[in-house]
N, C-alpha and C positions, 0 to 999 in steps of 0.2 A: 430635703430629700423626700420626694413623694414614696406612698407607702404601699409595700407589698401589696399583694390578693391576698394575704394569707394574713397580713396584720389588720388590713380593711374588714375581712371577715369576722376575727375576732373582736373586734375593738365594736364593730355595729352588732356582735354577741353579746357582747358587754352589758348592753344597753338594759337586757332582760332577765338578765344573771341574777339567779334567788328568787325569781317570778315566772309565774305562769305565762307565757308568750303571748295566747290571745287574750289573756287579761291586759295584760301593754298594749296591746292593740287596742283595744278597747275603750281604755283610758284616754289615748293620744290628743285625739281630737279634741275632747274636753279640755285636756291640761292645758294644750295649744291654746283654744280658747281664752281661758282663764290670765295666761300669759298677755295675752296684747290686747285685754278688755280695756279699751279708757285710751288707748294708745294712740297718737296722730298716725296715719298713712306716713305721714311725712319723715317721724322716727322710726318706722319701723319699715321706710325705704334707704331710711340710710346708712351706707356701709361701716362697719366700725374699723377696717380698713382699706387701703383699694382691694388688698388682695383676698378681701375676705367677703363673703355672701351677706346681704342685708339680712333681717329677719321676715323681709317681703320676700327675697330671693329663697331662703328655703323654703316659706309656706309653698310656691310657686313649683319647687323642686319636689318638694314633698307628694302635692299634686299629681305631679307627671309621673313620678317613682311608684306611686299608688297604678295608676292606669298602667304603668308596665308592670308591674307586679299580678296585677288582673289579667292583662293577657298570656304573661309568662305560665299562669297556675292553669290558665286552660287551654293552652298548649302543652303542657305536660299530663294535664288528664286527659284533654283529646289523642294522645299521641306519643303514650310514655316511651323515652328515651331521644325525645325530636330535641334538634340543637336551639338552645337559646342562644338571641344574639345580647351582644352587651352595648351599651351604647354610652359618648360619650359625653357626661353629665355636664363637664364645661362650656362645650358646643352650644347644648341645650338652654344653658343660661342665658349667653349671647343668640341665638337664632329662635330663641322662644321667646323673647322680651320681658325676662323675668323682671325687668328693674322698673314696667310699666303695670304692673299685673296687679289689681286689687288683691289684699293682704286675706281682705277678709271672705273673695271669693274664691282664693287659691285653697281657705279653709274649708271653705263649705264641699269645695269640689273633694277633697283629701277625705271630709269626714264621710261623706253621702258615698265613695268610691271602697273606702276603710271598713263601711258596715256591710254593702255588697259582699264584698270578700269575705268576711269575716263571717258570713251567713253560707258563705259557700263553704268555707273552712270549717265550720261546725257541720256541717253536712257530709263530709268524708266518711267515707267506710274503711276500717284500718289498713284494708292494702291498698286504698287510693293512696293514703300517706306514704306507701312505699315507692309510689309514685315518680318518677326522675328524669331530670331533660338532662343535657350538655351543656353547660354554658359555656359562652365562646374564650372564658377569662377563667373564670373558676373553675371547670368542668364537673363533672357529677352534682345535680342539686337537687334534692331529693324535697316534696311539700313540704316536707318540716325546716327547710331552708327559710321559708317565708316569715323573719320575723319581722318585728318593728322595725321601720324605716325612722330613725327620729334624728340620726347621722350630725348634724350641727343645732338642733334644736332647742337641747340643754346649754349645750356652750353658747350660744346667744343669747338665752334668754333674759338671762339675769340683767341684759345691756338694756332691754325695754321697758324695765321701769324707774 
């Protein structure tokens, strides 16, 4: 059974519970890192089911979620209350060629995109945080909506060493 908005939200909440948000952010990159150091391309393109994402396929996922997440934050500070769109992350896997995408440049792209953000997000004024678009699935998402994107990264991990 695929899962709610409402259980997806909580569950990628999860991720940061008992922690400072952009401190997870923060870290991400690194931990990622540190995770597939030593690791062939070759293990960490391969699926550990068909119906499950390699740990190349989330670096890669990770990547693009990062770049929308960048455009989402400044379209809601360009234009508080403008609709986000949602878009769909399975498509993306199959029409982005995630299962060809170097591992470790999906990293560098996620990290070098993670600290952008993260410089802009330190950079808010307390009512920018009050800040909020439409999104076309969740509705109301306010800056502070923005947390860690790290979604299958823990659950994998442990497969790549």
């Amino acid at each position: 059974m695929k899962e709610t908005v409402q259980q997806y939200m909580q569950r990628i909440s999860g991720y940061a519970e008992g922690n400072e948000p952009l401190a997870v952010q923060l870290a991400t990159a690194k931990k990622l890192g540190r995770l597939i150091e030593g690791v062939s391309t070759t293990k960490l393109r391969k699926r550990p089911a068909p119906d499950k994402w390699s740990v190349s396929e989330i670096l890669a996922h990770l990547a693009d979620t990062e770049t929308v997440g960048s455009f989402r934050m400044r379209l809601i500070l360009g234009a508080p209350g403008t609709p986000i769109p949602a878009f769909d992350q399975d498509a993306w896997v199959t029409s982005g060629h995630y299962e060809k995408r170097d591992p470790r440049k999906s990293l560098e792209l996620f990290r070098a995109l993670r600290e952008a953000n993260l410089a802009l997000l330190k950079s808010l004024t307390p009512d920018q945080w009050k800040h909020y678009g439409m999104h076309a699935e969740r509705g109301q998402e306010t800056m502070r909506a923005h947390r860690p994107h790290v979604r299958r990264a823990r659950y994998q991990s442990s497969s790549t060493g």
